[in-house]
DRENBA-655336 format. One record per atom (N, C-alpha, C): residue in three letters; x negated, y negated, z. Coordinates in pm, whole numbers, plus 50000, padded with zeros to 5 digits. Layout:
<pts>
ALAXYZ
...
</pts>
This chain:
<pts>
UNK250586054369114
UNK249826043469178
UNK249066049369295
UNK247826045369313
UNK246956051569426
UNK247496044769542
UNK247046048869671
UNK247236044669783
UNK246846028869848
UNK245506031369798
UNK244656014469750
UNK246036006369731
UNK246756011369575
UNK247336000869550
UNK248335998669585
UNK249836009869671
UNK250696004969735
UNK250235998669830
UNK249576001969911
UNK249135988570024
UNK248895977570036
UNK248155972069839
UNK248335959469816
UNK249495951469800
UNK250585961269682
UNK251625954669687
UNK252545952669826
UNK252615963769909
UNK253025964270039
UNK252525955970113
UNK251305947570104
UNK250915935870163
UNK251575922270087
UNK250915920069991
UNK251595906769889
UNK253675907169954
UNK254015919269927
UNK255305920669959
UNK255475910070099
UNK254965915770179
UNK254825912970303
UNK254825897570352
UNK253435897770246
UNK253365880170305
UNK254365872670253
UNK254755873470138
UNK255815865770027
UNK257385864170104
UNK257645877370216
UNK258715872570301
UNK258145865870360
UNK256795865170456
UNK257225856470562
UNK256715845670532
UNK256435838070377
UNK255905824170348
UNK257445820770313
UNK258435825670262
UNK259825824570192
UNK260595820770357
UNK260445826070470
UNK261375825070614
UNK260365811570632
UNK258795815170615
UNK258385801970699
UNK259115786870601
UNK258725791870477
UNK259745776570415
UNK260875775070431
UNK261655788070439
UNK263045785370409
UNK263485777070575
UNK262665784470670
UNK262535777670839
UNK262385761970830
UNK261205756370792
UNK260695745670696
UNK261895737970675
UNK262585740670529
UNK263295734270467
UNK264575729570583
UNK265075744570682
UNK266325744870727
UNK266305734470935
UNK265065732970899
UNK264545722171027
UNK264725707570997
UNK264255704770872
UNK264195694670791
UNK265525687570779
UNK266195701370719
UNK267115695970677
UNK268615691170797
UNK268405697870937
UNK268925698771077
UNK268465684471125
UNK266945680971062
UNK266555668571131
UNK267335658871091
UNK267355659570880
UNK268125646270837
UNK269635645370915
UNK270095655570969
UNK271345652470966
UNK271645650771129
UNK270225648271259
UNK270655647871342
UNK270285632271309
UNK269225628171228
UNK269045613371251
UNK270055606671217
UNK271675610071094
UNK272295605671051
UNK273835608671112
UNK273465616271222
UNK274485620071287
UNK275785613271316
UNK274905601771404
UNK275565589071450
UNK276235575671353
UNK275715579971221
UNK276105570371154
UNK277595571671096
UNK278125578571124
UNK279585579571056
UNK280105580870959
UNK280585577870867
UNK280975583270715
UNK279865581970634
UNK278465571570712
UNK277725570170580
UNK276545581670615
UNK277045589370714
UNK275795602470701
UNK274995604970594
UNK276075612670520
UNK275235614570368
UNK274615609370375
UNK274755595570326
UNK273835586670252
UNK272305589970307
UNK272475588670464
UNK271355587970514
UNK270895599070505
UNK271465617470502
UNK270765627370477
UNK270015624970376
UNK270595621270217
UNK270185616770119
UNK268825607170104
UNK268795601070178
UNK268025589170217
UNK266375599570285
UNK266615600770372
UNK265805607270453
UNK264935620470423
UNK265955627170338
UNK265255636970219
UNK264605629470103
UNK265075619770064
UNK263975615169943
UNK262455609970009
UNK262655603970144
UNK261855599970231
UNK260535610570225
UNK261275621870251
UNK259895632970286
UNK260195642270188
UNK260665644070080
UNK260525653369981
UNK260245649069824
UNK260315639469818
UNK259965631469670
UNK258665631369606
UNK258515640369520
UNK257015638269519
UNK256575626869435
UNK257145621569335
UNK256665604369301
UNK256715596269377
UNK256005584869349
UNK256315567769478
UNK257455564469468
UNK258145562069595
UNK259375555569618
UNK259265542669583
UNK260715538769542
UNK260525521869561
UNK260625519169679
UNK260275506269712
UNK260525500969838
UNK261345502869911
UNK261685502670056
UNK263265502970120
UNK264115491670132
UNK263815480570084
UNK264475469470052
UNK264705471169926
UNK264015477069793
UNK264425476569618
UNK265855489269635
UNK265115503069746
UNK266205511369731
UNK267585504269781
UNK267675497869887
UNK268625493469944
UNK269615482769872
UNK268745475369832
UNK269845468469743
UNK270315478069565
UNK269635485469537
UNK269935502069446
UNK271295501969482
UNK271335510469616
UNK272615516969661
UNK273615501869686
UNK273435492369730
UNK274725484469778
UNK275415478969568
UNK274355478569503
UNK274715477569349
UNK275305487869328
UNK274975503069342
UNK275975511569340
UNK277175510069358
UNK277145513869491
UNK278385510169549
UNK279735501169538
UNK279065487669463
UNK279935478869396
UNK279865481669263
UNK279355489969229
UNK280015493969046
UNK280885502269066
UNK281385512669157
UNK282815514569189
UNK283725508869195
UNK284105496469219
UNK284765489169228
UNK285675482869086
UNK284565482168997
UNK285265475668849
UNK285585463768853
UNK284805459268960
UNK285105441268949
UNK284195433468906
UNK284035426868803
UNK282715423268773
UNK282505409568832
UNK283285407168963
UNK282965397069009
UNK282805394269181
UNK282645409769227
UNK282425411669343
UNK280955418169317
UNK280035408469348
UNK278915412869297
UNK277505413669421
UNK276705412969438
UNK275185413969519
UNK274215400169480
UNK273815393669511
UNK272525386369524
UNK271385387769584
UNK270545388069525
UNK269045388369629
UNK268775373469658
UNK267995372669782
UNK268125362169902
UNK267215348469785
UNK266645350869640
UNK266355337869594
UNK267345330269486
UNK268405342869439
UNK269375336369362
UNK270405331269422
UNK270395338669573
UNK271765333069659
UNK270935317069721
UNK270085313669714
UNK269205300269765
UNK269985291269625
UNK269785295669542
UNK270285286969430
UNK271265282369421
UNK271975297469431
UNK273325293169404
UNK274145286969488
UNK273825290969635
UNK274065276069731
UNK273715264069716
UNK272785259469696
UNK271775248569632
UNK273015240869524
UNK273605249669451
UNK274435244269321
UNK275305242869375
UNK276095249669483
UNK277655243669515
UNK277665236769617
UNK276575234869721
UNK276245223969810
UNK276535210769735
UNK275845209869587
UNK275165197669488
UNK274405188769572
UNK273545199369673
UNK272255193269710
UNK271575202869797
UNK270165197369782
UNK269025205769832
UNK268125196969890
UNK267245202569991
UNK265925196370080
UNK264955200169970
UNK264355189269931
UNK263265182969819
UNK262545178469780
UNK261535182169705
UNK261015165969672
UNK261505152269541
UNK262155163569477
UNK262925154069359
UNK262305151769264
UNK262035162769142
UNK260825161369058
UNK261545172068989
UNK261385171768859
UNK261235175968734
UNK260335184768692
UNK260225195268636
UNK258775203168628
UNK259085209468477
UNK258175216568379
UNK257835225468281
UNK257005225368265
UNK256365237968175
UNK255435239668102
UNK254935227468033
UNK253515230768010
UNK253335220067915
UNK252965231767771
UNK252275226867685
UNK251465236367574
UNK250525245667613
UNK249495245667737
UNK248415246267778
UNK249345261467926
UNK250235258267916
UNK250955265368040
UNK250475257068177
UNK249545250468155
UNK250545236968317
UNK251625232768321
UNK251685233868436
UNK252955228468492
UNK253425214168526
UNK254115205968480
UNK254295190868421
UNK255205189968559
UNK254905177368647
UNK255755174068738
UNK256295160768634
UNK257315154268694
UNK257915138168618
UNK259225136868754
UNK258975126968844
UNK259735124668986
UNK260855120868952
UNK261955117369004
UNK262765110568989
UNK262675100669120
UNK263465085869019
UNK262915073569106
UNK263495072569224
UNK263075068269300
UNK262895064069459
UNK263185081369543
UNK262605090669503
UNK262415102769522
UNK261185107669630
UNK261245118269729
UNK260405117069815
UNK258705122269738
UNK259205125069622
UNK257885126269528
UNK257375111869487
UNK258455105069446
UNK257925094169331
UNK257245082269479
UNK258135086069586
UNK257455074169715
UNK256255079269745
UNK255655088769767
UNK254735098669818
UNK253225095269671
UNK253315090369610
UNK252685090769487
UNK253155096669381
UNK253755104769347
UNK253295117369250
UNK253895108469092
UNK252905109468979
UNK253425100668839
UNK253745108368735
UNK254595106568680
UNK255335116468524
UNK253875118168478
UNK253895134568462
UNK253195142068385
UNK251525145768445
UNK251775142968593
UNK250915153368685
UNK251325160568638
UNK250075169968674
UNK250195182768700
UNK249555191268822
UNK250655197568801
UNK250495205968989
UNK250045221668987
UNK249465219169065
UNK247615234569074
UNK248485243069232
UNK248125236769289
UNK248725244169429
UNK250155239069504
UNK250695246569569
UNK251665244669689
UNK251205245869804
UNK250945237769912
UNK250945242870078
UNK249365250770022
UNK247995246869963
UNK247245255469929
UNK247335271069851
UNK248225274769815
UNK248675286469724
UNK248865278269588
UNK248195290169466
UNK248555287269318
UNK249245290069269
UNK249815278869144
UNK251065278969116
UNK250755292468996
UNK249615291868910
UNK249275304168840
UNK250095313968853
UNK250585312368744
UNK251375330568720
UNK252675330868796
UNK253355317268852
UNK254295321568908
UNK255895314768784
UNK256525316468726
UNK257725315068701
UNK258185297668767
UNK258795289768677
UNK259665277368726
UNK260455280568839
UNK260915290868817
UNK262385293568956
UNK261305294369074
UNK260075303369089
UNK259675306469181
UNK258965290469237
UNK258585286469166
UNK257455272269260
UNK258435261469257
UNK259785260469188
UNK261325251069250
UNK261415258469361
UNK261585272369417
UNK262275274069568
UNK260645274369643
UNK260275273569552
UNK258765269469689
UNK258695255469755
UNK258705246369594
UNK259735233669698
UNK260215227969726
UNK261545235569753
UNK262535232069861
UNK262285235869989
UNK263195236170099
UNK262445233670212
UNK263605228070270
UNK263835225970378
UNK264315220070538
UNK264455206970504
UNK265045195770524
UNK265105181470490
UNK264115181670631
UNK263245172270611
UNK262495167870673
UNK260985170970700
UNK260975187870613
UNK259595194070642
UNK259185187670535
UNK257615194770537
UNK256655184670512
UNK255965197570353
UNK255885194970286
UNK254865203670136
UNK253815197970117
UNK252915205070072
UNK251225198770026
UNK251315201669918
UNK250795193569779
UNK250405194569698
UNK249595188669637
UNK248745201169521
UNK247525200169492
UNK247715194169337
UNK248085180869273
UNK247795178769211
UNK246755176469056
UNK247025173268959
UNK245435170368841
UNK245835157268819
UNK245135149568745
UNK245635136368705
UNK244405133268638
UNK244235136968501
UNK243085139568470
UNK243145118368357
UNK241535119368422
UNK240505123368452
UNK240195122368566
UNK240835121968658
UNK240745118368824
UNK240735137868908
UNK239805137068936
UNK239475149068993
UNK240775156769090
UNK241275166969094
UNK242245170569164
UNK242095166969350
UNK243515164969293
UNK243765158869488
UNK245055161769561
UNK245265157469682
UNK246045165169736
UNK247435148769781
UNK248505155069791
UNK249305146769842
UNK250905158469930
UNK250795146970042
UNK251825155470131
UNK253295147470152
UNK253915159470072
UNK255335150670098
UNK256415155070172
UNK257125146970284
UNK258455152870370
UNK259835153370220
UNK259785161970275
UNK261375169770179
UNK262455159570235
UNK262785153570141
UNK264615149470172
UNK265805153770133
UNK267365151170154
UNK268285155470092
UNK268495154569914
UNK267555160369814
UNK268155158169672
UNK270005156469636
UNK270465148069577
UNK271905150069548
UNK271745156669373
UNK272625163469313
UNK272425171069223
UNK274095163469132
UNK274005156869089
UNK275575151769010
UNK276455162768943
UNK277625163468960
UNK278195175968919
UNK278615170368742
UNK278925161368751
UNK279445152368623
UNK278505136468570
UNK279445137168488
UNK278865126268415
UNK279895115968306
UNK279865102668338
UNK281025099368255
UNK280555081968160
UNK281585079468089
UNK281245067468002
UNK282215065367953
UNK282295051567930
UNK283405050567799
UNK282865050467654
UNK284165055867583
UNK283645062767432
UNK283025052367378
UNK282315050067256
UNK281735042767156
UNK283155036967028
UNK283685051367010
UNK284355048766942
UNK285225042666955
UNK286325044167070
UNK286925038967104
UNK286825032867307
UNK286395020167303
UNK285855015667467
UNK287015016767569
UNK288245018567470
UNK289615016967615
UNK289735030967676
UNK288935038967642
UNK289165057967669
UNK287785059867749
UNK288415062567810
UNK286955070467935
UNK287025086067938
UNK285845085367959
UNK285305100467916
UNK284405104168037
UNK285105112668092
UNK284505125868243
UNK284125132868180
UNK282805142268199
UNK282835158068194
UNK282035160868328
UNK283115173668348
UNK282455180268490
UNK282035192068440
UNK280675192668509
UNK279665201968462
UNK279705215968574
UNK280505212768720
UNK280975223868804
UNK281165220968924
UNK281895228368998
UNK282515220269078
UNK281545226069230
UNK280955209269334
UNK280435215169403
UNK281165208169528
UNK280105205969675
UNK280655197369791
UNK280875186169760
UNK280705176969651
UNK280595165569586
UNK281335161269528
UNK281965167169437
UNK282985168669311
UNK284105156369293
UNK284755162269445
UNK285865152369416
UNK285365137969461
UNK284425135669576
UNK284205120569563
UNK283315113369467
UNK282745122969359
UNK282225119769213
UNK283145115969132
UNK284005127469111
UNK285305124769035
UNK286195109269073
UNK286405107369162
UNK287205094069215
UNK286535084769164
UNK284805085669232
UNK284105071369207
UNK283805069069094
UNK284095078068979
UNK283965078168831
UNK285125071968758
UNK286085075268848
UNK287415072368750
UNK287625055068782
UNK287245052268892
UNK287015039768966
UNK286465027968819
UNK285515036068865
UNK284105030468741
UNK285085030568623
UNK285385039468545
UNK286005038268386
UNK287275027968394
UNK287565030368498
UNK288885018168485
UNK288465000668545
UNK287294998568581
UNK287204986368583
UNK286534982068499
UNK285724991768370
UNK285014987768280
UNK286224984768124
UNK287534990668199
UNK288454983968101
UNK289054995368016
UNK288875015368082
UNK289825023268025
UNK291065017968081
UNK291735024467951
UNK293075031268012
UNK294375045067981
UNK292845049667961
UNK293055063767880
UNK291895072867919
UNK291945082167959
UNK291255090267998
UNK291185109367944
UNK289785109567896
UNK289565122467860
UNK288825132267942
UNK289415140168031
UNK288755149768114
UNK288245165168021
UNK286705169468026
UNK286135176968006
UNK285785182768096
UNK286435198868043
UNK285605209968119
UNK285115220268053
UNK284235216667957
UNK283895227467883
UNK282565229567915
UNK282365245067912
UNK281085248367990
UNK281035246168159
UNK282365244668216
UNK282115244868362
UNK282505255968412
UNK281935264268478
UNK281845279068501
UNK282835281468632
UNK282695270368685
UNK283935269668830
UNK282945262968933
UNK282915270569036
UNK282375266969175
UNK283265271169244
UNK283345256869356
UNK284115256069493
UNK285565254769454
UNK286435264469511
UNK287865261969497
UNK288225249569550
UNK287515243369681
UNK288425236669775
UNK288265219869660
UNK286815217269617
UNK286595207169516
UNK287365208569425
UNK287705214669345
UNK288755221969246
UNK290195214469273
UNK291065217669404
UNK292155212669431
UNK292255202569425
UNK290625195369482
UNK291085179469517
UNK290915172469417
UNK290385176569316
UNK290365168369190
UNK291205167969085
UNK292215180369096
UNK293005180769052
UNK294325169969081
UNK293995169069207
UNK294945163869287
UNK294875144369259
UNK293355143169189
UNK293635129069138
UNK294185127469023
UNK294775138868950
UNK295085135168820
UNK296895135468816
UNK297145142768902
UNK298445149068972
UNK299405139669053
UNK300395137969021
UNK301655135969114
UNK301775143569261
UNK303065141969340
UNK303125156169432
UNK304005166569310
UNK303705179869404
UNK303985189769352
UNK302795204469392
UNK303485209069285
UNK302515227769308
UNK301645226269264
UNK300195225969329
UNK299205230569247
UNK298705245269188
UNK298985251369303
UNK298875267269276
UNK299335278769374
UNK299405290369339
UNK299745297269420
UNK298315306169491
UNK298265311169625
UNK297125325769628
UNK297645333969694
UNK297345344569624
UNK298075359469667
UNK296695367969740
UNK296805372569858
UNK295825377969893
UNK296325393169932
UNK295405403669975
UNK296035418270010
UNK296845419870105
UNK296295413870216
UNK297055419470356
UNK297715402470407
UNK297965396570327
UNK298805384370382
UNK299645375070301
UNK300805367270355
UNK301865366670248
UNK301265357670164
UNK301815352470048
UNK301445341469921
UNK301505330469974
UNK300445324369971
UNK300315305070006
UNK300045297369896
UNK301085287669913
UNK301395273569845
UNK300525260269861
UNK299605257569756
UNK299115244369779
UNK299755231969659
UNK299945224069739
UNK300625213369665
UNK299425201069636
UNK299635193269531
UNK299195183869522
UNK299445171769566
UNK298795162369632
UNK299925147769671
UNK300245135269590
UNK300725131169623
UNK301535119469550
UNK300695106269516
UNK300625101769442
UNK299505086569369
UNK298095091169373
UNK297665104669286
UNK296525100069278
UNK296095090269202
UNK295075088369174
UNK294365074469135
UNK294485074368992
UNK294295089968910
UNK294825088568767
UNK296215099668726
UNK297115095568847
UNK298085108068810
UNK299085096168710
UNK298765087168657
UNK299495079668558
UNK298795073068437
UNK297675079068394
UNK296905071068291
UNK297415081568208
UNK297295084168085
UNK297115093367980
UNK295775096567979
UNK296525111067928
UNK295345122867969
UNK295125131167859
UNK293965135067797
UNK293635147867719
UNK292455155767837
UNK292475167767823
UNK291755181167923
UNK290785188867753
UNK289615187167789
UNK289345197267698
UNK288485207967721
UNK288605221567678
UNK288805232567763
UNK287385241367621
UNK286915252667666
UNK286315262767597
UNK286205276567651
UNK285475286467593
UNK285445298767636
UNK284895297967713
UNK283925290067775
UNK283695288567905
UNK283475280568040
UNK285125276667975
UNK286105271168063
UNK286345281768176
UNK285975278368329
UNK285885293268353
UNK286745292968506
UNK287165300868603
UNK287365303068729
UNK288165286768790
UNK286855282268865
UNK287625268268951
UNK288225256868812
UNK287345261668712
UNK287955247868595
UNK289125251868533
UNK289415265368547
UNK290545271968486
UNK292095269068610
UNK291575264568727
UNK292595261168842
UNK292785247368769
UNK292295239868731
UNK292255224368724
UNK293405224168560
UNK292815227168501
UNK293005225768392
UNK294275236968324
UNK294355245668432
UNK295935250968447
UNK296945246368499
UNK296505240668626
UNK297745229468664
UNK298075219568588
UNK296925214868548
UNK297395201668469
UNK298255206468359
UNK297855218368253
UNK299005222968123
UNK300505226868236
UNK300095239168324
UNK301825241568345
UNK302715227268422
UNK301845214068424
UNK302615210068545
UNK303285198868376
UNK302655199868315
UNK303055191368200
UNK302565179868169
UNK301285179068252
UNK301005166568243
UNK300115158868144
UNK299215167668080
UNK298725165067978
UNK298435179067856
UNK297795175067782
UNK297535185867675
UNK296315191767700
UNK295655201867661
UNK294435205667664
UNK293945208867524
UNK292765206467462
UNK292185204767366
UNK291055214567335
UNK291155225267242
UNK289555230267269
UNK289925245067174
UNK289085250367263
UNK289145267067243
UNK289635271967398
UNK290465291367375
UNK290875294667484
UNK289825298667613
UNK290235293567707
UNK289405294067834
UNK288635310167851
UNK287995309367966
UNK287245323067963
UNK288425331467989
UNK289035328268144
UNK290345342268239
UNK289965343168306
UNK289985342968462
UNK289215342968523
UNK290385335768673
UNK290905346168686
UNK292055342768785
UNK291975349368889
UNK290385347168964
UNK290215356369100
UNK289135347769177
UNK289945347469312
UNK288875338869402
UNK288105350269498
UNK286765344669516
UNK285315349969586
UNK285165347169743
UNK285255352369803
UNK284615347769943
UNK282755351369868
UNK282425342469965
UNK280675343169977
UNK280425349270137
UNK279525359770132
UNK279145367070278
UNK277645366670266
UNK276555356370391
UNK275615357070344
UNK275045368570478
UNK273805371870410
UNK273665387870509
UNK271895384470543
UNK272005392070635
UNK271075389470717
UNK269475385570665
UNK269045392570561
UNK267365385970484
UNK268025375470393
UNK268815369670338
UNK269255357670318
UNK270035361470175
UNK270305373570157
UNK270615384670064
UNK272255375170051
UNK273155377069983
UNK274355372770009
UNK275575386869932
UNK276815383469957
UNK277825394869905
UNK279245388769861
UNK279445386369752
UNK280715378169653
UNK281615389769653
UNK282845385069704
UNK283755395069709
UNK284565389369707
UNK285975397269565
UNK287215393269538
UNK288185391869662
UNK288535382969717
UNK289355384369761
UNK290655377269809
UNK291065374569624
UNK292565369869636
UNK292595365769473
UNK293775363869403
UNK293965358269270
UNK294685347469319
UNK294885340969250
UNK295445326569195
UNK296715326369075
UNK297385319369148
UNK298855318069006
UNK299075304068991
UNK299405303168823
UNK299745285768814
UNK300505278068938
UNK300955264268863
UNK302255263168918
UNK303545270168878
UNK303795272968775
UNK304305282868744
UNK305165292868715
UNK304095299168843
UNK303725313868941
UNK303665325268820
UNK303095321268695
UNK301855328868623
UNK300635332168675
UNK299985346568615
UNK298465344868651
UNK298095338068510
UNK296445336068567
UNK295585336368428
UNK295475345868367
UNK295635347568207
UNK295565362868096
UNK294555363668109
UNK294215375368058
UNK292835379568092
UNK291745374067989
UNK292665368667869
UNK292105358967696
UNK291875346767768
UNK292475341367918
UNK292075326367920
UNK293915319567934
UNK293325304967948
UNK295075294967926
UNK295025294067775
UNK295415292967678
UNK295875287667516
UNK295775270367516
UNK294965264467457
UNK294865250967424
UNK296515248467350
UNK296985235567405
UNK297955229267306
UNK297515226467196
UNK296565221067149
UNK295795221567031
UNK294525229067039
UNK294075235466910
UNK292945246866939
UNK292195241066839
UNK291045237766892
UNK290155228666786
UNK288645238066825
UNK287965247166706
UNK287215252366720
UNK285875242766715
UNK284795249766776
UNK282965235366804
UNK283155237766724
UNK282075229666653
UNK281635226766479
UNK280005221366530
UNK279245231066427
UNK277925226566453
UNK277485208066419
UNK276935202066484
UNK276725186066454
UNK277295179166452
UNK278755178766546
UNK279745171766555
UNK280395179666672
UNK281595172266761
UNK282685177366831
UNK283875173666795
UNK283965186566742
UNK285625182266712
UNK286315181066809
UNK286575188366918
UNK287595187166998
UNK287405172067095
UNK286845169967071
UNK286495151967155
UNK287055146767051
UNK287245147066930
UNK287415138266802
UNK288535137666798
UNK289145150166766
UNK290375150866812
UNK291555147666889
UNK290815144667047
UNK291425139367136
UNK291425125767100
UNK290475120667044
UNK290635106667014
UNK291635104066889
UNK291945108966818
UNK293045111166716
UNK294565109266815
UNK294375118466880
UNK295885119766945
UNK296305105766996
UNK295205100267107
UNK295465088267165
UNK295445082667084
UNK294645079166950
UNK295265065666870
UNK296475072466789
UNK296785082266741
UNK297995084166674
UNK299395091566722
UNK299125097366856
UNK300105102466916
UNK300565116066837
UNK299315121766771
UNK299755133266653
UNK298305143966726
</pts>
């Protein structure tokens, strides 16, 4: 090799260390920085070294720091293996308060698609919609001046709701009447958890079904049973099929109208001893005859109800086996309105069984049948034949 050319490589050599010290300098500053910014944070350093390097070294677009953030707290609870200590983002946790409140600030209106993809309002009566003007099968263009275009049912329902007392604009059609505007104050909506009647088939049997249990529940439940017994039951069929649970504390007390005194249940929590809740003495139907009818998703708070009632002996349950579901939730709501469901405690019959993880076992197991209910049919069998 000529002289020319060691000098080249002896140069290239040259620079290639000191671009390799200047990065490796680079990298080892960088990397001194993530960990003085995360210094202070305490066990969750990492995270934040982690964090702070994707920050300035990623060469694709990040997601957001609110999409990453709720990323990692979903992480974090899939360690766990609980599929019921879970994360909400701040519009499903609006809901789902909304549902166990069994009420919301409103206007009280009905909405879908139509064919055309408008959006179909239809009020409910004496509603701060239906007082305000608004007539079944408007249709609604704007909110507060914003279009409803392109947005999802869930999204233009939490658009409006609202504060009891604030005020929404809306931009109505009412065709052939040129679009117009009407402003309505939000009031308290009540949301019914149940629904009841006496049978057809037979008028002396009253028929509850609770659809889930919210702040409401039990003084629904009472003023229902009220109702079926002055219309001349005296037999009563409680449904909980398809009720997913809710509120524990609604849960007890409704149990507690069907109930004598005694145990309603047990809760076992981590760091504190087992507490006893009892039921009290005369509720209002702790002496009518009773059928409970139950399904796979028979679930959590309906699985408290409808477990006391089998272990305490008091009636039968009718159906298919319940979901399982023998673990109570605290709710933690967090600061952007985000919320955090966390196990924390199980539940034992009276008992002092848990729930299997298959559910409670119907005394009789009467599978749905498409175009008919059997297990309602059924129950009506028993009460007229005692079989």
């Amino acid at each position: 090799m000529s002289k020319t050319g060691e000098k080249i490589v002896l140069a290239l050599s040259v620079a290639l260390i000191v671009v390799s010290c200047l990065t490796g300098g680079v990298l080892t500053q960088r990397l001194l920085h993530y960990r003085q910014q995360a210094a202070a944070r305490g066990p969750m350093r990492i995270f934040w070294e982690a964090w702070y390097a994707l920050e300035e070294s990623f060469y694709g677009e990040l997601p957001s720091p609110q999409t990453r953030t709720y990323g990692a707290i979903r992480g974090a609870l899939a360690q766990l293996n609980d599929p019921y200590t879970i994360f909400l983002e701040p519009q499903p946790t609006t809901a789902e308060r909304d549902r166990l409140a069994g009420a919301y600030g409103g206007i009280g209106a009905d909405l879908w698609y139509d064919d055309s993809g408008a959006v179909v309002l239809s009020p409910y009566p004496d509603s701060p919609a239906a007082t305000a003007g608004v007539r079944p099968g408007d249709l609604l263009l704007e909110i507060d001046h914003q279009t409803v275009a392109g947005l999802t049912l869930n999204d233009i329902q939490t658009r409006l709701r609202g504060e009891v007392g604030s005020q929404v604009t809306l931009t109505l059609s009412r065709p052939p009447t040129p679009p117009f505007e009407l402003t309505i104050t939000r009031a308290e909506i009540r949301v019914p958890s149940l629904s009841y009647r006496l049978l057809e088939q037979n008028p002396s049997i009253g028929y509850l079904h609770i659809t889930s249990f919210t702040a409401h529940t039990a003084e629904e439940t009472e003023n229902a049973i009220a109702a079926l017994l002055d219309g001349g039951a005296t037999r009563l069929v409680l449904d909980l099929r398809d009720n997913g649970g809710g509120l524990i504390q609604p849960a007890r007390d409704v149990a507690d109208l069907f109930l004598d005194e005694g145990v309603l249940m047990f809760e076992v929590r981590r760091s504190s001893p087992e507490e006893v809740f009892y039921s009290r003495d005369g509720g209002p139907a702790a002496d009518l005859p009773l059928v409970v009818l139950v399904n796979h998703s028979t679930a959590s708070a309906s699985e408290i109800v409808a477990g006391a009632i089998q272990a305490r002996q008091r009636a039968l349950l009718i159906g298919e086996p319940t979901y399982g579901k023998g673990s109570v939730q605290l709710i933690f709501p967090l600061s952007d309105g985000s919320s955090l469901h966390v196990t924390s405690a199980l539940w034992l019959l009276p008992d002092h069984q848990p729930i299997a993880a298959d559910g409670l076992l119907p005394d009789i197991v009467v599978a749905a049948t498409e175009g008919q209910d059997a297990p309602l049919e059924r129950a009506i069998r028993y009460f007229e034949t005692g079989e």
